[in-house]
N, C-alpha and C positions, 0 to 999 in steps of 0.2 A: 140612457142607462145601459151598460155592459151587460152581457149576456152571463148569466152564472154557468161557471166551468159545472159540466156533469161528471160527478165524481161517483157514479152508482153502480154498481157490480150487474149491466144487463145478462149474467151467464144464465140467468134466473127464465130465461125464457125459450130454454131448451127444453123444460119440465112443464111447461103450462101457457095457455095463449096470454099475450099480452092484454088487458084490461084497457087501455087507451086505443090501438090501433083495432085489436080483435085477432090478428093473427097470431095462429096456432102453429109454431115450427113442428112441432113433433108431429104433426100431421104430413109434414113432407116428405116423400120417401125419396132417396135417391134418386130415384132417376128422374124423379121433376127439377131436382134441384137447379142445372143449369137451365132449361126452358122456361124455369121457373125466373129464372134473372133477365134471360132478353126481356120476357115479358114487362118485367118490372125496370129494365131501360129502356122500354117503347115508351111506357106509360110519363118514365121524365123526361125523354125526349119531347112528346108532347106538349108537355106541361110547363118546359120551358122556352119552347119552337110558339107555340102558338097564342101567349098572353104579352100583354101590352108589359114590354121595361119596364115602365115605370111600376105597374103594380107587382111587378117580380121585385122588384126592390124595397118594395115598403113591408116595413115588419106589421106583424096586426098589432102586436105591442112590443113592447119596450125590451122586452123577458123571451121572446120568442125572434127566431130566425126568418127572414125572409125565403121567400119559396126560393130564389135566386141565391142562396146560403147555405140552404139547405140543397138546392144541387150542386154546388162545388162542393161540400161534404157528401154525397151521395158517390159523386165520382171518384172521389178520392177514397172513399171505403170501398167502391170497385176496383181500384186501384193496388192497394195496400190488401186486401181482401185477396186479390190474384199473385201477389206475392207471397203471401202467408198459406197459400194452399200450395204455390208450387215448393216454396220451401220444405212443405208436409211432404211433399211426393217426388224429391229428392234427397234430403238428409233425412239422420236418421236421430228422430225425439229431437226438431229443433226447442230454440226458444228463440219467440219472435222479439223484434225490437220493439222499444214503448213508442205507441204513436200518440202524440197530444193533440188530439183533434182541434182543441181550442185557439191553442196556439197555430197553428197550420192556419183557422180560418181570419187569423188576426194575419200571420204571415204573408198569407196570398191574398190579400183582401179581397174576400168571399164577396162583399159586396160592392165591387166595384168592378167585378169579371162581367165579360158581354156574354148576355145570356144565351144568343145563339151560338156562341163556341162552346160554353159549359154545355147545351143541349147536345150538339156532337160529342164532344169529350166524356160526358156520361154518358151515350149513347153505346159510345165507340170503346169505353172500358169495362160496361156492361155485359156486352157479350164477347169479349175477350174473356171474362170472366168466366162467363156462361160456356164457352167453346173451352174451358180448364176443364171444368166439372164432364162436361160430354166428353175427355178423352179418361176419366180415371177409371181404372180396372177395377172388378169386383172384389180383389183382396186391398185395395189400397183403401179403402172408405174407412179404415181402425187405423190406419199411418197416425201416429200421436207428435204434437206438440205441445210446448208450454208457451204462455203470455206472459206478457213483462211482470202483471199481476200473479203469476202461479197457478192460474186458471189453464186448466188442461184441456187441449180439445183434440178430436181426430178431425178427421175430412170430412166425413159427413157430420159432426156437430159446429167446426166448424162453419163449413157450408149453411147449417139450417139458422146459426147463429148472425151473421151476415146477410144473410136473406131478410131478416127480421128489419134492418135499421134501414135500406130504401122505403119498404113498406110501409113502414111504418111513419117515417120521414114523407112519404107522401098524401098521405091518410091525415097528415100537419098542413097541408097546401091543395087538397085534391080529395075526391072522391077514394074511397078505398077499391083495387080491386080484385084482393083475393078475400 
């Protein structure tokens, strides 16, 4: 069985913590934001460095992503995440491009990448990421853009917004741990 495209407006969890994972963005202040992400690309470095392939690949069901899926989507929101904030912090009021995550992990067949390279490659787009947020200056954190949807965000929402879907995405595969 295919994985149901997620078609759900998460802007929803800039206002209140998520009820599945438990994380609280708006509990993050700026300056964690980036220490805040190495952190959370140690923990899939980890997680995908040190369990047996085989069970990085096995879905628990049918309906859900292997841990091994869900870190080629982790990485790639490090990824696209780090282009969308530099975007913020060079033009002015962009609008990002639509990313179809679904598609992407049918694209790059998420399940079929070796999982010690995905553990580098989210490892290694994590704190690129992270090393974005640790140069932005105190007036740039209200820098505005828009999403393919019309969801508006600055640096810092965006930032808390993105922070949300590793986390949370591992909290799916892993102990939670913020």
């Amino acid at each position: 069985m295919a994985i149901v495209p997620d078609t759900a407006d998460w802007t929803w969890v800039l206002e209140r913590p998520c009820p599945e994972c438990g994380f609280d963005t708006a509990a993050v202040s700026t300056d964690r934001i980036g220490p805040m992400f190495e952190t959370v690309a140690s923990a899939w470095r980890a997680v995908l460095a040190e369990r047996d392939p085989v069970a990085l690949r096995t879905r628990p069901s049918p309906q859900q992503w292997s841990a091994l899926e869900y870190g080629c989507h982790v990485a790639d929101v490090f990824r696209i995440g780090k282009f969308r904030i530099e975007l913020l912090l060079t033009e002015v009021e962009p609008v990002f491009p639509n990313w179809d995550q679904d598609r992407t992990a049918i694209e790059d067949r998420y399940a079929d990448q070796d999982p010690r390279a995905v553990a580098v490659g989210a490892y290694d787009a994590g704190k690129a990421l992270a090393a974005v947020f640790a140069g932005v200056g105190d007036g740039e954190w209200v820098r505005r853009g828009t999403s393919s949807n019309e969801s508006v965000f600055t640096v810092e929402s965006l930032g808390r917004y993105l922070l949300h879907e590793p986390v949370h995405h591992l909290s799916d595969v892993a102990e939670p741990i913020f």
